[in-house]
C-alpha positions as CSV (number, residue, x, y, z in Angstrom):
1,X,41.7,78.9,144.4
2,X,38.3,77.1,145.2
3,X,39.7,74.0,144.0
4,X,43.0,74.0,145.8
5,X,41.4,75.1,148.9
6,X,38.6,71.9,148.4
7,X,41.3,69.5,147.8
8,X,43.2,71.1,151.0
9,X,40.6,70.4,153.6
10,X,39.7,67.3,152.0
11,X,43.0,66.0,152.6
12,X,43.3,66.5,156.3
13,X,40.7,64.3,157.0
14,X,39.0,66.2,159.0
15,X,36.7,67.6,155.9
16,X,34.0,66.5,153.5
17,X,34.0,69.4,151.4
18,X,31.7,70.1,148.6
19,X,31.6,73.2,146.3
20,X,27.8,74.9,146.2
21,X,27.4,77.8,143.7
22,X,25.5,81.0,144.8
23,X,24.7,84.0,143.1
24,X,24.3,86.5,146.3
25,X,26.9,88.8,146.4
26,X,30.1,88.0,147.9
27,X,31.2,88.5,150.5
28,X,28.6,86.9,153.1
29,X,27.8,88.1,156.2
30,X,27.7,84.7,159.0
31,X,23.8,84.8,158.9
32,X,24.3,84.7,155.2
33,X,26.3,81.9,155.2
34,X,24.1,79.7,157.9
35,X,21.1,80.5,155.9
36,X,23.1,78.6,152.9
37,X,24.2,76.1,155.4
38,X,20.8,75.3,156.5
39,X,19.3,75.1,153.1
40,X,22.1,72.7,152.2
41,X,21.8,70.7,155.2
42,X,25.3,71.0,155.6
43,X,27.1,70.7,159.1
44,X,28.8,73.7,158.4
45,X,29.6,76.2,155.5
46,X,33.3,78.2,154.7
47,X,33.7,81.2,152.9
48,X,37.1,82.0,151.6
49,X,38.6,84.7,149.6
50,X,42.1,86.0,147.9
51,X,42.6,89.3,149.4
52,X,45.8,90.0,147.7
53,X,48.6,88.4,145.2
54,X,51.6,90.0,144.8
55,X,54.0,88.8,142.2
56,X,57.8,90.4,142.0
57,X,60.3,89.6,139.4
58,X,64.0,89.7,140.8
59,X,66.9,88.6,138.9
60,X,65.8,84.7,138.7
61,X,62.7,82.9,138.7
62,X,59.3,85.2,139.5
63,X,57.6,85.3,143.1
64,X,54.3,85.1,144.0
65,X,53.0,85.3,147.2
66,X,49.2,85.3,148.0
67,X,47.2,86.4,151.0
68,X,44.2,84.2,151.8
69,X,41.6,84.5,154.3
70,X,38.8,81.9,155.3
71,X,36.0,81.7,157.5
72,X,33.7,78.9,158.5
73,X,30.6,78.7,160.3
74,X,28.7,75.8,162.2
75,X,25.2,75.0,161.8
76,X,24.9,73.4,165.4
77,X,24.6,75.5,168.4
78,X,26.5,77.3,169.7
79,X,27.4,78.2,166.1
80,X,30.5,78.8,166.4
81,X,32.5,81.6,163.6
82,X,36.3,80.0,163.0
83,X,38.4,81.7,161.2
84,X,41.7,81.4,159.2
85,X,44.4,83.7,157.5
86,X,47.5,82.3,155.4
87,X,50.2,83.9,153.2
88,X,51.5,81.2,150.5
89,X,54.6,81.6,148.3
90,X,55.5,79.8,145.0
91,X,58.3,80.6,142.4
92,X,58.4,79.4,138.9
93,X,59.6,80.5,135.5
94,X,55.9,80.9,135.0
95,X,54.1,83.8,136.0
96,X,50.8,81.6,135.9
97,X,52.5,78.9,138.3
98,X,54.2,80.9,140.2
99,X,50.6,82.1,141.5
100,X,48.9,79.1,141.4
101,X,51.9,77.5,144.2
102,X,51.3,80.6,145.6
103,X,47.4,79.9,145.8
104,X,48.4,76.0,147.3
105,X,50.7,76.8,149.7
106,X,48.2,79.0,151.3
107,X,45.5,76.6,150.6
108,X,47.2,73.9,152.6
109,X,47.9,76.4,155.3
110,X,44.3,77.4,155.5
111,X,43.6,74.0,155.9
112,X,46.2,72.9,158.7
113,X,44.6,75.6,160.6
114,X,41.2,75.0,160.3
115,X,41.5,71.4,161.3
116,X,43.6,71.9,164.3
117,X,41.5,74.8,165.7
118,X,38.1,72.6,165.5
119,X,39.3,70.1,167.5
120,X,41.1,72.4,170.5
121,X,39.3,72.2,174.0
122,X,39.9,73.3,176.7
123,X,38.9,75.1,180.1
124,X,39.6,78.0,182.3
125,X,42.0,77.6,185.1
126,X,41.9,80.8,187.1
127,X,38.9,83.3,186.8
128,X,39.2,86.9,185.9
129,X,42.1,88.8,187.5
130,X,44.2,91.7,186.1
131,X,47.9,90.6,184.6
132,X,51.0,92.9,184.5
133,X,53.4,91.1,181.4
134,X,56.8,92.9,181.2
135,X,58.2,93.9,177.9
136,X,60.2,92.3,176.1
137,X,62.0,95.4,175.0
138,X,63.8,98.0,176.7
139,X,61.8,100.7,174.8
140,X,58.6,99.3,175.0
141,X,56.8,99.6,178.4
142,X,55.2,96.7,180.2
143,X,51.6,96.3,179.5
144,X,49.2,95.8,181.7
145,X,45.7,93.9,181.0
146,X,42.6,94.6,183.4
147,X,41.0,91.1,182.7
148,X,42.8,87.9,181.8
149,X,41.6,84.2,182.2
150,X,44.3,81.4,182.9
151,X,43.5,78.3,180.3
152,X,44.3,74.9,179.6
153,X,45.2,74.8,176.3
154,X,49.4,75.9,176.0
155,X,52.0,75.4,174.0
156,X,51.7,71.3,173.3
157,X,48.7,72.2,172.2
158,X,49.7,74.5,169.6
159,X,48.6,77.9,170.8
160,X,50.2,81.0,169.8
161,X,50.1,84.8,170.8
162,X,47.7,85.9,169.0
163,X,45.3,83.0,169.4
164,X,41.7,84.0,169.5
165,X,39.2,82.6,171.6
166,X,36.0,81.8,173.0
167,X,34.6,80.9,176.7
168,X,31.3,79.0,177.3
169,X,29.3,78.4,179.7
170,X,26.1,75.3,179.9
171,X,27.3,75.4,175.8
172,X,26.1,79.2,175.7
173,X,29.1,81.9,174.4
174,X,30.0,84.1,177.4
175,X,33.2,85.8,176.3
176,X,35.5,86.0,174.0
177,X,39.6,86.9,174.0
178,X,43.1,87.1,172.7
179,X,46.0,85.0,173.7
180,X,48.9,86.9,175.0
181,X,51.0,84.4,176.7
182,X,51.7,80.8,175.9
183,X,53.7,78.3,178.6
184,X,54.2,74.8,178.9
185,X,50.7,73.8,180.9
186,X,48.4,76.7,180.5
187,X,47.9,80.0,178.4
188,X,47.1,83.6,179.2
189,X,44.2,85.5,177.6
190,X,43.2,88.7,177.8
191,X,39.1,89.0,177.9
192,X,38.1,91.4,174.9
193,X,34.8,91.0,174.9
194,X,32.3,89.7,177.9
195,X,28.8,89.3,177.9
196,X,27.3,91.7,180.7
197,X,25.9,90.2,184.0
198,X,27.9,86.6,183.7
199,X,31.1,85.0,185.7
200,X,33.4,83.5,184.4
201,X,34.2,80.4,186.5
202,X,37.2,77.6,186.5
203,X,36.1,74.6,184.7
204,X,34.1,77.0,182.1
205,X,34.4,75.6,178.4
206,X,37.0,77.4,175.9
207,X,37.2,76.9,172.0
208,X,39.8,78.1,169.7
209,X,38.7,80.2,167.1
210,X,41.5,81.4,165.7
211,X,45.4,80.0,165.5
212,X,47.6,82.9,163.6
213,X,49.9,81.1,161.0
214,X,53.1,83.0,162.7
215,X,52.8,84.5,166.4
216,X,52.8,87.7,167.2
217,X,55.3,89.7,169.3
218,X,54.4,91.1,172.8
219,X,53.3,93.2,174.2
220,X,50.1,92.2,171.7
221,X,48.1,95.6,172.0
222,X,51.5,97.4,170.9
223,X,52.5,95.1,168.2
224,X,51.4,96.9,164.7
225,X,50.4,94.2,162.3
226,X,52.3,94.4,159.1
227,X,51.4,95.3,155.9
228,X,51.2,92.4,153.3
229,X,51.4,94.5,150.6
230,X,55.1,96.7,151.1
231,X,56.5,98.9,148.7
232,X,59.9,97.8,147.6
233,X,62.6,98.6,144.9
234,X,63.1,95.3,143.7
235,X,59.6,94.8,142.6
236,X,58.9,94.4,139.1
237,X,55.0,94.9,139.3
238,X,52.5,93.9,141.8
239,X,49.1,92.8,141.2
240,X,46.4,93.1,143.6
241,X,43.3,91.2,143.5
242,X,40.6,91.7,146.2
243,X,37.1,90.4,146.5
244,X,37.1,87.3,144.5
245,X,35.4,84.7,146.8
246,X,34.0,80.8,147.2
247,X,31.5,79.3,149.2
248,X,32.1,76.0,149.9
249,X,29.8,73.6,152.5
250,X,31.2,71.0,154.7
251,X,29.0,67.8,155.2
């Protein structure tokens, strides 16, 4: 995985990745892994881990598919936490390689991600107002958000429901949100967290920290997230492998 994943990010350009071996216990926390940053003099430092391979064996070739999570953390202020989550699939007559296309596949997603949501900007269009979004479904009722912030970044850009993001202001993080509606010229986002005693203004700096590899359905807050891991009767056997994790430092 750590190699796959190093040669992903390298690849997009974006990256100079190099793999630093540590014998703390895994996972880290962020201050963890800007304290490793720092001591590396590194620009910034990822920490990614498989949280789960599954591999099902139907009548023909055997399927893998592996869920893999990232996160990476800069050393300049404001320090920003970015973070990425990809499901890869490979099938091959070989357990072993089914896994390891598996393990690539997510890899390269990982990467993609990464190097897309670094370099979004953008900036708030309307301040804090409530939004009413009507369901999509006739059994679902519409949903209403109390604070939502208009932004620049939309569609072209590449957002997606489910985006997460971050608002500055003067460089300094402010508040923080959840995309929940995606047009042509702006996005909507609904303000989960906001730092007490601040305004949110238009022209205020927003950063992507989070693009989801498939959008999610609205209305968000009623959209339950689905299990990787599902019980089904054409699986074979499924293996599940949690906590294996890699540092790696970006210079």
């Amino acid at each position: 995985m750590a190699s796959a994943l190093q040669s992903a990010l390298n690849a997009t350009g974006v990256f100079a990745v190099r793999r630093v071996e540590t014998r703390a216990k895994l996972p880290l926390t962020a201050p963890q892994l800007l304290a490793v940053a720092q001591a590396q003099k590194a620009q910034a430092v990822m920490q990614a881990s498989i949280k789960a391979v599954t591999l099902r064996k139907p009548k023909h070739d055997p399927i893998a598919q592996v869920l893999l999570e990232a996160v990476l953390v800069t050393v300049s202020p404001p320090r920003l936490i970015f973070k990425a989550r990809a499901e890869g699939k490979g099938e091959n007559p070989a357990e072993g390689r089914a896994v390891a296309q598996a393990v690539a596949h997510a890899a390269a997603e990982i990467a993609q991600q990464l190097s897309t949501t670094i370099a979004l900007r953008g900036q708030v269009l309307l301040p804090p107002a409530y939004a009413l979004l009507p369901s999509l479904r006739t059994d679902v009722c519409d949903q209403f958000y109390d604070r939502t912030v208009r932004i620049s970044l939309d569609m072209v850009s590449g957002m997606k429901v489910g985006s997460e993001v971050v608002i500055l202001k003067r460089g300094q993080p402010i508040a923080s949100g959840r995309v929940v509606e995606v047009d042509y010229g702006s996005s909507l986002v609904a303000l989960t967290q906001m730092h007490p005693g601040v305004q949110i203004h238009s022209g205020d700096e927003v950063r992507v920290t989070f693009l989801p590899q498939f959008p999610s359905q609205l209305p968000l807050p009623m959209q339950r997230e689905k299990d990787f891991l599902r019980a089904e009767h054409h699986f074979g056997w499924a293996l599940l492998i949690a906590g294996i994790a890699a540092a790696f430092i970006g210079d």
